[in-house]
C-alpha positions in Angstrom: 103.1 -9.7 89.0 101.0 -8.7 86.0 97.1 -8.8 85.8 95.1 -9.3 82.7 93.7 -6.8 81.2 89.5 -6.2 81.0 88.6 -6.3 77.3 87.1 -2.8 76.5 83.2 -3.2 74.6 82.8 -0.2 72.2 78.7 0.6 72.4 76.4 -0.3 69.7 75.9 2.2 67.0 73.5 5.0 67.3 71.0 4.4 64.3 70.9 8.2 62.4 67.1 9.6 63.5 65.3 9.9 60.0 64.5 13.7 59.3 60.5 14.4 60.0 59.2 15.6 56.3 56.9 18.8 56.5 56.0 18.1 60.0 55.8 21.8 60.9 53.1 22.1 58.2 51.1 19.3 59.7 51.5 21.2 63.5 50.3 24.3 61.4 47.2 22.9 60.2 46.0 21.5 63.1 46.5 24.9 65.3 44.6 26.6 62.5 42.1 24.0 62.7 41.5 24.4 66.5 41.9 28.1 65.8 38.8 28.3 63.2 36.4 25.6 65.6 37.0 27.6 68.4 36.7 31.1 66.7 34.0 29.8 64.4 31.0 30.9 67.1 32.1 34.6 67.3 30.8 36.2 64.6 32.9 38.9 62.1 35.6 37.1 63.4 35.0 33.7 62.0 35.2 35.1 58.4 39.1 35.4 59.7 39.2 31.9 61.5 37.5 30.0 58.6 40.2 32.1 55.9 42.5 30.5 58.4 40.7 27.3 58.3 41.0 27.2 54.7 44.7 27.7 54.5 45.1 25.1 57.3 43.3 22.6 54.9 45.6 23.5 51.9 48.8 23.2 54.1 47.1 19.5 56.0 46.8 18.3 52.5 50.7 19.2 51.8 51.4 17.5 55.1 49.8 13.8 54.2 52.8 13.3 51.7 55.1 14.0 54.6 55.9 11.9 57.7 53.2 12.9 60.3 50.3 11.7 58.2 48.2 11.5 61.2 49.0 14.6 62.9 48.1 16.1 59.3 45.0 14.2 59.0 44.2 15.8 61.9 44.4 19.1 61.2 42.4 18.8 58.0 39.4 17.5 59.8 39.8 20.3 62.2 39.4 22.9 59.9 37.0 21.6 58.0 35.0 21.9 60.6 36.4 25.0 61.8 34.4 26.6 58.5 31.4 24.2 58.9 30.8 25.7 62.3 30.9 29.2 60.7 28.8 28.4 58.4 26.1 27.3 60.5 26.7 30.2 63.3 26.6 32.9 60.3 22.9 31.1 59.2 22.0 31.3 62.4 23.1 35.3 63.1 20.9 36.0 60.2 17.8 34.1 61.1 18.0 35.8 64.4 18.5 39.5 63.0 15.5 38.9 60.5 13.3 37.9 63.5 14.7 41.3 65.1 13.7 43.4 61.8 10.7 41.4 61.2 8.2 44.5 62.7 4.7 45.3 61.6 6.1 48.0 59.7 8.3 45.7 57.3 6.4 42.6 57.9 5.3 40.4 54.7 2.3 42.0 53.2 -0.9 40.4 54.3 -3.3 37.6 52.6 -5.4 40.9 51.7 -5.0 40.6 47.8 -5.3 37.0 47.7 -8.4 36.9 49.9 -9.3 40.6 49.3 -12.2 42.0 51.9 -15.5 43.2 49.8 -18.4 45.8 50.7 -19.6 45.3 54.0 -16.4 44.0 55.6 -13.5 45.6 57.6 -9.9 45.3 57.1 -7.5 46.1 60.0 -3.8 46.5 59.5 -1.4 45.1 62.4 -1.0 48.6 64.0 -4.9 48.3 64.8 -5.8 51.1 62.2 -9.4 49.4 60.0 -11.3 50.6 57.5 -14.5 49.8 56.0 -16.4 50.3 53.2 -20.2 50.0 52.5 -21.9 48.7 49.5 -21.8 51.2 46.8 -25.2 53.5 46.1 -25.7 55.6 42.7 -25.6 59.0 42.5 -26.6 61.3 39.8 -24.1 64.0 39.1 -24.6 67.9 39.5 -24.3 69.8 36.2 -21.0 71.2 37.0 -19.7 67.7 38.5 -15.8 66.7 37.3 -15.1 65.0 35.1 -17.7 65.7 32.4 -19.8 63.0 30.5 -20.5 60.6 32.8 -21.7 57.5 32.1 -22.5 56.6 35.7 -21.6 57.3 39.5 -21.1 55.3 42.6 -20.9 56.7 45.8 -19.5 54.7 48.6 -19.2 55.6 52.4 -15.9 55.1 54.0 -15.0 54.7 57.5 -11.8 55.1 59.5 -11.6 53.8 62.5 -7.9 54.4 64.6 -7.7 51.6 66.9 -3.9 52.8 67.3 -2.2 54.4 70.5 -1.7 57.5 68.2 -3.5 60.0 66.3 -3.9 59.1 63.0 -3.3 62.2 60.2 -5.7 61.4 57.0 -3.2 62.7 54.6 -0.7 59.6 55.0 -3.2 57.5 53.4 -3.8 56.7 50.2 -8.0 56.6 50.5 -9.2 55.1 47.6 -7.1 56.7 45.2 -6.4 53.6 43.3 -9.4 52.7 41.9 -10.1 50.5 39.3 -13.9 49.5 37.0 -13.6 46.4 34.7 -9.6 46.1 34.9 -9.3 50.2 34.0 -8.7 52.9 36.3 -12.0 54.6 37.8 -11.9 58.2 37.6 -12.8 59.9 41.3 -16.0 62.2 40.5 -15.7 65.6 42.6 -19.4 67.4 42.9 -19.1 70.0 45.8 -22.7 70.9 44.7 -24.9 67.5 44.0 -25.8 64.5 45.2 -21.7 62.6 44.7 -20.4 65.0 46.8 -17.2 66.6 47.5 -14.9 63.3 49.0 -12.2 62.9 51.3 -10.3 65.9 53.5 -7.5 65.7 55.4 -8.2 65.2 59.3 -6.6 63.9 62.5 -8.8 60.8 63.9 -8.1 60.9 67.4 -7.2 57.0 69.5 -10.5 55.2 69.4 -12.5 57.7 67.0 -13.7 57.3 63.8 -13.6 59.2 60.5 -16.3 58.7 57.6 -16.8 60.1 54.2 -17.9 59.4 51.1 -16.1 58.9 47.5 -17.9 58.9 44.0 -16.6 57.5 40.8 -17.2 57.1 37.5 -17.7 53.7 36.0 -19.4 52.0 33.3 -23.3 51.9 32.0 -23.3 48.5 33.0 -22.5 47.2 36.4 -19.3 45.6 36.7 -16.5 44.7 39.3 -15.5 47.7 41.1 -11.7 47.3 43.2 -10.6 49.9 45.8 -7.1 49.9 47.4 -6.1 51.5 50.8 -2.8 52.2 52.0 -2.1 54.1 55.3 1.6 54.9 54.8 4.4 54.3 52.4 5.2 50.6 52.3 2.7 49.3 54.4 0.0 46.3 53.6 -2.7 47.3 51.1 -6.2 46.8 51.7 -8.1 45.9 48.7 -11.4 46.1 48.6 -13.5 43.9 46.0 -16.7 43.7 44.8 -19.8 44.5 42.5 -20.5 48.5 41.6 
């Protein structure tokens, strides 16, 4: 007895899977793009991340003629913001380090030559170290006052006054030294023996003392504007002093 034979179904054909086309570029670019936003907060290293960023953009752009357009796509926006982010964090680390180098010391100078003080008035610096200087009086000369042929003398009175937590040393400031009549330098008059006196010394004012003396100079027959700059150390605001002599 014969039985019939089962007919045998071959299986459908496998359709060939089409090759991805720079795929591995487009996986590239978006690990360097999480790489560089990640990274981008920490600074001196996010000058690495955001090189990285930057190559991940170059190889994203490769990777959009390829098959994973949106896996590319992907990557470029993430490292284009990769080097965004380190651009604002790198702004932001220098704002924050000027703050911490912004001291009294190597502040801005102060509105003091654009709204300079005049005789009469006192100018403090941000330390709490002021000076002041009164109105200007004339003095005659002695005979063997320097320099010789003068025109006219005035003599002002200057006063220190150390409102610091320090003592103060004299010789660090430049007292009057740049001194100027009519737009021309003012020549300091020294007279040991007459009425314009000898001028400044070198001292130590004390926290909460004062130190006065006088200065002379030579200036024109006719009155005229007289200015007088202060500086107690190198670098530091100017006071500059104003006014008719």
């Amino acid at each position: 007895m014969t039985y019939p034979t089962q007919p045998v179904y071959a299986p459908p054909p496998v359709a060939p899977q089409k090759p991805t086309r720079f795929g591995a570029l487009a996986w590239a670019a978006v690990i360097l793009g999480i790489v560089g936003v990640v990274g981008s907060w920490v600074i001196f290293l996010n000058n690495l991340t955001a090189i990285g960023a930057f190559v991940g953009i170059v190889l994203g752009v490769i990777a959009l003629f390829g098959t994973r357009k949106v896996l590319a796509i992907v990557g470029v926006v993430l490292c284009v913001l990769g080097i965004v982010f380190t651009v604002v964090a790198q702004q932001s680390a220098v704002e924050e380090l000027n703050k911490v180098f912004d001291t009294p010391g190597a502040a801005p100078k102060q509105e003091a030559l654009v709204q300079p003080p005049t005789w009469g008035k006192r100018y403090t610096w941000a330390n709490g170290l002021s000076v002041d200087v009164a109105e200007p009086v004339a003095c005659t000369p002695g005979q063997f006052a320097s320099p010789q042929n003068i025109a006219r003398a005035v003599k002002f009175k200057i006063t220190v006054t150390n409102g610091t937590g320090a003592a103060f040393e004299t010789a660090l400031m430049s007292m009057g030294d740049d001194a100027q009549f009519n737009g021309q330098r003012a020549e300091r008059v020294f007279d040991s023996g007459g009425e314009c006196g000898g001028g400044f010394e070198s001292v130590t004012v004390l926290p909460g003392k004062t130190y006065t003396y006088e200065a002379a100079y030579s200036v024109g027959a006719q009155p005229g504007e007289m200015q007088l700059v202060f500086e107690p150390t190198f670098n530091s605001d100017k006071a500059a002093f104003v006014g008719k002599a």
